[in-house]
C-alpha atoms as one frame of an Amber mdcrd trajectory, in Angstrom:
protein
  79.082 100.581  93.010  82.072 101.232  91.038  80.485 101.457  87.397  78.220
 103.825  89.677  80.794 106.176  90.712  82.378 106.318  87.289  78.926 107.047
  85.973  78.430 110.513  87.971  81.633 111.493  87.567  81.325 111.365  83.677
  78.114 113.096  84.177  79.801 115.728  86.040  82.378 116.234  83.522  79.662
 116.923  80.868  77.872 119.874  83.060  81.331 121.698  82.269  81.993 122.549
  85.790  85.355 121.685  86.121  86.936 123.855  82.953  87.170 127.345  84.290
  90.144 129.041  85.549  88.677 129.634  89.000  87.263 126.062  89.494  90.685
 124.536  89.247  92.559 126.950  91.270  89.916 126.776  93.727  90.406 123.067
  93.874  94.400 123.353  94.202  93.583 125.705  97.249  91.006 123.785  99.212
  93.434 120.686  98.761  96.747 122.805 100.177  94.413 124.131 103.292  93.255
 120.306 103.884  96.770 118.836 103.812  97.511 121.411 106.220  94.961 120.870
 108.093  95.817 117.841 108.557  99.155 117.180 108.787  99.609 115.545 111.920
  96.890 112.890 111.088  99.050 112.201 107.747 102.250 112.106 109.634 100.429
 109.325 112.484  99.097 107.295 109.419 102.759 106.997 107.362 104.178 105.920
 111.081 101.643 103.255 111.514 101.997 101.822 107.958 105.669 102.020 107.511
 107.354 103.436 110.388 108.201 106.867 109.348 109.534 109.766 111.356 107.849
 112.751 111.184 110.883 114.428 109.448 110.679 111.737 106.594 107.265 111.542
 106.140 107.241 115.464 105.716 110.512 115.766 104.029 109.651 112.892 101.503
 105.648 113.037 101.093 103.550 116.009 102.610 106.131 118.693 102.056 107.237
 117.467  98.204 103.165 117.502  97.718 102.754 121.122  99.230 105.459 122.300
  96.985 104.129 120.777  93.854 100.901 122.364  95.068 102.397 125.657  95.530
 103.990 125.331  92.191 101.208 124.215  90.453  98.705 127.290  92.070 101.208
 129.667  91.042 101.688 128.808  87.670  98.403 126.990  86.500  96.532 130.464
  85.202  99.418 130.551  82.285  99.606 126.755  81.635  95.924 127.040  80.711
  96.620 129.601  78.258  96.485 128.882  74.288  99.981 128.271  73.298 100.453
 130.566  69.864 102.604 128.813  67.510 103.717 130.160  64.144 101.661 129.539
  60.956 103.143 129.107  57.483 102.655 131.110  54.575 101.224 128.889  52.514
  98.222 128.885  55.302  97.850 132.848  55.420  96.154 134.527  56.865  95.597
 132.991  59.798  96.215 132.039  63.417  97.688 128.616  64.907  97.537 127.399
  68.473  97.462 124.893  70.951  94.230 124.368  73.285  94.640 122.397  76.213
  91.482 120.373  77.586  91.289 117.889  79.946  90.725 114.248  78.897  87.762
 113.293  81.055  87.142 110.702  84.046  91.161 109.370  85.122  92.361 107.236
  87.596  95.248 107.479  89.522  96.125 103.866  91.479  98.877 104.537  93.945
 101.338 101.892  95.620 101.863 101.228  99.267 105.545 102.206  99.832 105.070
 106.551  99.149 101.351 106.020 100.110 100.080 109.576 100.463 102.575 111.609
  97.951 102.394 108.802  95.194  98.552 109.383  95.268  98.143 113.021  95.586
 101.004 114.680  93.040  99.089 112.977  89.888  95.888 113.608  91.190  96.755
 117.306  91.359  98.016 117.328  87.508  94.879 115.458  86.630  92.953 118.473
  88.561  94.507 120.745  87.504  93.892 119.940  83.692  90.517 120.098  84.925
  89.731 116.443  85.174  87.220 114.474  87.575  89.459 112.032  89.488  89.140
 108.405  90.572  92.057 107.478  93.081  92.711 103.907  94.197  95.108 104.181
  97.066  97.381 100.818  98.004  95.612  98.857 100.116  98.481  97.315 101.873
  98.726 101.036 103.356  95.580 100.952 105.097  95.778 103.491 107.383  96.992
 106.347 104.840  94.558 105.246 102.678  91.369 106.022 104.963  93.203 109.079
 105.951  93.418 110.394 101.588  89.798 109.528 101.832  88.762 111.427 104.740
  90.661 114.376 103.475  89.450 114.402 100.105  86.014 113.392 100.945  86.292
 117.121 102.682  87.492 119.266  99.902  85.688 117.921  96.920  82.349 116.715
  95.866  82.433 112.884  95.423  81.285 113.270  91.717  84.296 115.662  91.165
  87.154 113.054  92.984  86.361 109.684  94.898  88.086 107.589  96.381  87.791
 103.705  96.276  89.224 101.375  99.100  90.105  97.732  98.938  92.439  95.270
  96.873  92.569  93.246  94.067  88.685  92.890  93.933  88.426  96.783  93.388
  91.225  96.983  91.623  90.239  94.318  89.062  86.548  95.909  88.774  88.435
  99.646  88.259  90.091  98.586  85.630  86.810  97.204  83.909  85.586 100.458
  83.580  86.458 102.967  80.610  88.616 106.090  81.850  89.869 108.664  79.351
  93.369 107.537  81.298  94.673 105.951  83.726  97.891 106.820  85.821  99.680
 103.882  87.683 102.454 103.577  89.908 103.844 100.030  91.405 105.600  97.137
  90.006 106.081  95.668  86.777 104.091  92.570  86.832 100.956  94.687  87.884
 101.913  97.361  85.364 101.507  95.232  82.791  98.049  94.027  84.029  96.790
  97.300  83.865  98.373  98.226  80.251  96.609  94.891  79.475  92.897  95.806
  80.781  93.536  99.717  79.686  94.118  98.515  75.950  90.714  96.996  75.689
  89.345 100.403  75.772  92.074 102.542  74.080  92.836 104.459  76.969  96.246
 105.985  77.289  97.949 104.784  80.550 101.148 106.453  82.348 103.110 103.413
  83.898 105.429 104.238  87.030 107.199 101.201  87.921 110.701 100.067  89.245
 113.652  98.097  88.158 117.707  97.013  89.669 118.309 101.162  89.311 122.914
 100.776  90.013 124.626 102.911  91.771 128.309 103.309  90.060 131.254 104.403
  92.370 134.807 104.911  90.612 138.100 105.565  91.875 137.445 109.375  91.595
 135.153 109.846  93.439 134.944 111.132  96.946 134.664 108.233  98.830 133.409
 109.562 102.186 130.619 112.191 100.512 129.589 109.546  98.387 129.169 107.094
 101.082 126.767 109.484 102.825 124.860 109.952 100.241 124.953 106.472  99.536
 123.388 105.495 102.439 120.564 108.422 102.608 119.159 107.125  99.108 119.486
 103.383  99.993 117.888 102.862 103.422 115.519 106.098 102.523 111.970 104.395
 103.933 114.262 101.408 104.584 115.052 100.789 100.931 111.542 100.487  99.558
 111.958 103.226  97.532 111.248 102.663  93.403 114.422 104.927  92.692 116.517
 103.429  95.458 120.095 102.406  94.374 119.137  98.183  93.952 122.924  97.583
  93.941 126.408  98.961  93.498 129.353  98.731  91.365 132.495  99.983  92.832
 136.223 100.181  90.917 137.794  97.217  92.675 140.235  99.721  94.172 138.428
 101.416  95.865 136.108  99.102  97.562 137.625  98.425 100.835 137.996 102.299
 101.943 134.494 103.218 100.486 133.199 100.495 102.672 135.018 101.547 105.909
 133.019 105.231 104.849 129.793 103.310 104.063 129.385 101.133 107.608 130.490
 104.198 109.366 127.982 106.723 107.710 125.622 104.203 108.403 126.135 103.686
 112.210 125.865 107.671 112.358 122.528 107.554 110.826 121.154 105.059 112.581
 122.887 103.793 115.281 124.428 100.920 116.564 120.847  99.452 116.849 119.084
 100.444 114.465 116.295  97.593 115.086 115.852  99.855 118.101 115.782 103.434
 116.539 112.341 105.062 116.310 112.994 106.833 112.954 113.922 103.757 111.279
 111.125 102.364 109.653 109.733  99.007 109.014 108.853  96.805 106.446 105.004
  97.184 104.970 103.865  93.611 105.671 104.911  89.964 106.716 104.376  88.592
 103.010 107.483  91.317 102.329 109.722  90.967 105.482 109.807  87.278 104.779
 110.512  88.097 100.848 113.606  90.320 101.954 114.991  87.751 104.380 115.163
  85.301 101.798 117.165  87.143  99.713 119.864  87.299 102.324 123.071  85.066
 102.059 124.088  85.190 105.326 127.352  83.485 103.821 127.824  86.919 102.526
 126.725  89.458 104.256 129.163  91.965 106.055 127.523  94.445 108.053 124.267
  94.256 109.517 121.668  91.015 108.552 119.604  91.350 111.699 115.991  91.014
 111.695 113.142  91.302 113.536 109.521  89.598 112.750 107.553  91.306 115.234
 108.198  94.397 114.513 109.292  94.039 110.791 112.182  95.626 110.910 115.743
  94.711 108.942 118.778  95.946 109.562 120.778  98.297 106.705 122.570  95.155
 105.134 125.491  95.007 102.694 125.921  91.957 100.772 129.702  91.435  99.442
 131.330  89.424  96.815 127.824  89.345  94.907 127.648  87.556  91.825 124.634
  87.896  89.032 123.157  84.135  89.959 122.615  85.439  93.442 118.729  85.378
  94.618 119.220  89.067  95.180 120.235  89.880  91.805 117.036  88.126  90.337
 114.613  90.832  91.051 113.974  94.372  92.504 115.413  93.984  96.489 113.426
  97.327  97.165 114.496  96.693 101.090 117.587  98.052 103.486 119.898  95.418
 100.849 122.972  96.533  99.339 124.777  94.343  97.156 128.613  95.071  95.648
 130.009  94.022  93.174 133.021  95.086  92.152 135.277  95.892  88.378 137.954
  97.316  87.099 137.237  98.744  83.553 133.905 101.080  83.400 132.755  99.128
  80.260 132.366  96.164  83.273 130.418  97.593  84.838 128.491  99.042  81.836
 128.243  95.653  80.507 126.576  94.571  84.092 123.925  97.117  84.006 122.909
  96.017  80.254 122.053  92.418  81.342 119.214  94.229  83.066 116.294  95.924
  82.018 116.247  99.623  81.379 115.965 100.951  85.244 114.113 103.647  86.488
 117.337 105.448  87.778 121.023 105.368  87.856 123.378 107.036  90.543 127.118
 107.709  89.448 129.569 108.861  91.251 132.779 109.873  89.517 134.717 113.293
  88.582 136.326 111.764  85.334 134.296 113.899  82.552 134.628 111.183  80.146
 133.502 108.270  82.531 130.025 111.170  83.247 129.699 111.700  79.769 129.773
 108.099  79.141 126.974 107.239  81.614 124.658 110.040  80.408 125.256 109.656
  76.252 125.033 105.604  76.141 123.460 104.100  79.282 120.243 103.969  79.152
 118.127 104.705  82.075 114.517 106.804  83.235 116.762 109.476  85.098 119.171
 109.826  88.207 122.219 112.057  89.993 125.662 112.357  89.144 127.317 112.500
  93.197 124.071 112.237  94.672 120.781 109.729  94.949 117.357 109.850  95.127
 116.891 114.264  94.553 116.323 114.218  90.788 112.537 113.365  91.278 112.423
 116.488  93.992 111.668 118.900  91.581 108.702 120.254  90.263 110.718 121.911
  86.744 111.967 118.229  85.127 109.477 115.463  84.485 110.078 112.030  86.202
 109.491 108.767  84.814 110.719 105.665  83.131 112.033 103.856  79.951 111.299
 100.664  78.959 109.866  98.165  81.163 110.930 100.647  84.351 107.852 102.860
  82.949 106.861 105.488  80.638 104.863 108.926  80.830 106.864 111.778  82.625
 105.092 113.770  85.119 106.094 116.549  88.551 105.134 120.144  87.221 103.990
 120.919  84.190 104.438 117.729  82.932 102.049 116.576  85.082  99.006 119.226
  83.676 100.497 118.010  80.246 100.030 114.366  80.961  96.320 114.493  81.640
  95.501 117.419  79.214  94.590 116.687  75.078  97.057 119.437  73.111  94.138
 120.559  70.132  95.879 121.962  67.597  94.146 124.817  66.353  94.121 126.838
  63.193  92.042 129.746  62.662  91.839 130.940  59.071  90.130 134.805  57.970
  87.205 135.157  55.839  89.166 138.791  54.490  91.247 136.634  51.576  90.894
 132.887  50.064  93.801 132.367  47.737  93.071 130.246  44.791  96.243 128.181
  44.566  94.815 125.122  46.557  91.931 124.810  44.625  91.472 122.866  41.382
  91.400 122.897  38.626  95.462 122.972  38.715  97.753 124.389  36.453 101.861
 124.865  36.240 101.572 128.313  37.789  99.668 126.909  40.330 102.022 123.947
  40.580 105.429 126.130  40.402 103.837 128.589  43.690 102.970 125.472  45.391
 106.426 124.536  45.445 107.971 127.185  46.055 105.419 127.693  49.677 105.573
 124.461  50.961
């Protein structure tokens, strides 16, 4: 069934359908009416997978895809234009530019934890470019999943985009097919599965993983801003978020009144019970919720620890006094976890974050230029916020993405058309003159212009 609906969509592709102007734009539209259209059923699906208030699940997926929608209809008519580039002399007369055409059949393979945004902002790149789509929604998100194919079953014909439901068994048979590329978001282990399979076939794959991202806190600071914004980006979809802060590092004087800030700006956003508020969501599954409680050292926590199975739910947690052996240290928490740790000197806590992988993000918060400068010139990292979390991927004008084993490929915007679009480099040469000088036979005049052109 699979090889089947990889088939027609590479017959589709051929018929040359999908390359004009109007197709693609048309496309963009009848996706923006749909999501509209259906907004409430979205919302409904995001709360019964994962909890989410309305307000989140349209501050943090359907409105982010809207505006990279909107973005992408208003400005898609010049990003398919040829890009003119100068041409040297030595190649006159003639013209040089860029052609962008899309690479083929893709498929996009989106994770569980930003179900319906993390499927539909590359699949409206890969549209846009003027692809035919395959999309492979997480199947631990089952209910957001039937809902994406519902709702694109409506706007497009299935040899245009399909989608494909299941789990490992359709994932595994996906990536036995040949795609001109493949765009995947989720963890590392997985990640490197699919690089694995994708490299059989030469196909070009965008990897979107995850990582410990830090969050750094020093002694300048504002304390009680930076707590609040602490604690949006952390227990954001209760901390399974791939650019959530993993852990902080906090100057060792300021620890104990940043804390006081942090509890407190938690307890306003969430309540004394926050096991009991509606708009704090829950953990995915029971594989996960019993992952997270493990990594809690109850010898250690703080504020909050409380659980509850039946619902799924975990209290926002700090963790203090956290060394590097701890079990939450040993991988990606991605759950309502913050561990502290604290030092004195920045190049501590520089030296920390370099026994890690390369993560996907890093949140600072300092007003010491020198200390900012330092963090941006020599730590390496995919992207993050200096006095904020989370906001750098909410933008539609800078490319998001990874380095290292946190991910690479870029995409949001442009970057996104880019990603599955082939650049052709173009020159057009006249028939009006053909100067000699290339041609043999060669002699020192020849030799001496050659020189002096190139």
């Amino acid at each position: 069934m699979i090889e089947e609906i990889v088939k027609k969509e590479r017959e589709y592709f051929k018929t040359g359908a999908t390359l004009s102007y109007k197709f693609r734009l048309n496309a963009l539209r009848k996706l923006k009416e749909a999501i509209i259209r259906n907004e409430k059923e979205i919302m409904n699906a995001l709360f019964l997978d994962l909890g989410k208030s309305a307000t989140e699940s349209y501050m943090c997926e359907v409105g982010m895809v809207l505006s990279e929608l909107k973005y992408a209809i208003r400005h898609l008519k010049k990003w398919i234009k040829r890009d003119r580039v100068t041409t040297p002399l030595a190649q006159f007369p003639s013209k040089s530019f860029i052609v962008k055409e899309p690479l083929g059949v893709v498929l996009v393979m989106s994770p569980w934890n930003y179900p319906f945004m993390l499927a539909i902002d590359p699949l409206i790149g890969a549209i846009g470019a003027g692809n035919c789509v395959v999309v492979k929604p997480a199947s631990y998100a089952k209910n957001t999943s039937l809902v994406i194919k519902k709702l694109l079953g409506e706007c497009f014909d299935e040899r245009y985009v399909s989608v494909v439901l299941g789990g490992r068994e359709e994932n595994s048979a996906l990536l036995e097919q040949r795609f001109d590329y493949i765009f995947f978001t989720g963890s590392v282990s997985v990640g490197k599965f699919v690089a694995e399979k994708a490299s059989k076939n030469l196909t070009p794959v965008t990897l979107e993983l995850g990582g410990k991202s830090p969050c750094v806190i020093d002694k300048t600071a504002n304390l009680k801003i930076s707590a609040r914004r602490l604690a949006f980006g952390k227990f954001l979809n209760v901390g399974q978020t791939c650019v959530a802060p993993d852990y902080l590092l906090i100057e060792k004087s300021v620890k104990e009144e940043f804390l006081k800030y942090f509890k407190a700006e938690i307890v306003k956003m969430f309540g004394e019970e926050p096991l009991k508020n509606e708009s704090y969501g829950k953990i995915i599954n029971e594989k996960h919720f019993n992952r997270i409680c493990r990594l809690i050292d109850k010898d250690k926590v703080i504020f909050g620890g409380e659980s509850d199975e039946k619902s799924q739910k975990i209290a926002p947690t700090i963790l203090d006094n956290v060394t590097l052996d701890d079990a939450c240290m040993k991988e990606e928490i991605f759950a309502p976890i913050l561990p502290v740790i604290t030092y004195e000197k920045v190049e501590e806590a520089i030296n920390i974050i370099s026994k890690f992988e390369k993560p996907l993000a890093l949140y600072l918060f300092s007003t010491d230029k020198v200390t900012i400068n330092k963090f941006l010139n020599t730590v390496p990292y995919g992207g993050g916020c200096v006095n904020d979390t989370i906001i750098h991927l909410a933008t539609t004008k800078m490319g998001f993405g990874g380095v290292g084993y946190s991910g690479y490929g870029s995409y949001h915007g442009k970057r996104s058309f880019l990603l599955f679009s082939h650049e052709k480099s173009i020159v057009k040469k006249s028939f009006s003159i053909d100067l000699p000088i290339r041609y043999q036979p060669y002699s020192k005049l020849k030799d001496k212009l050659i020189r002096k052109f190139l």
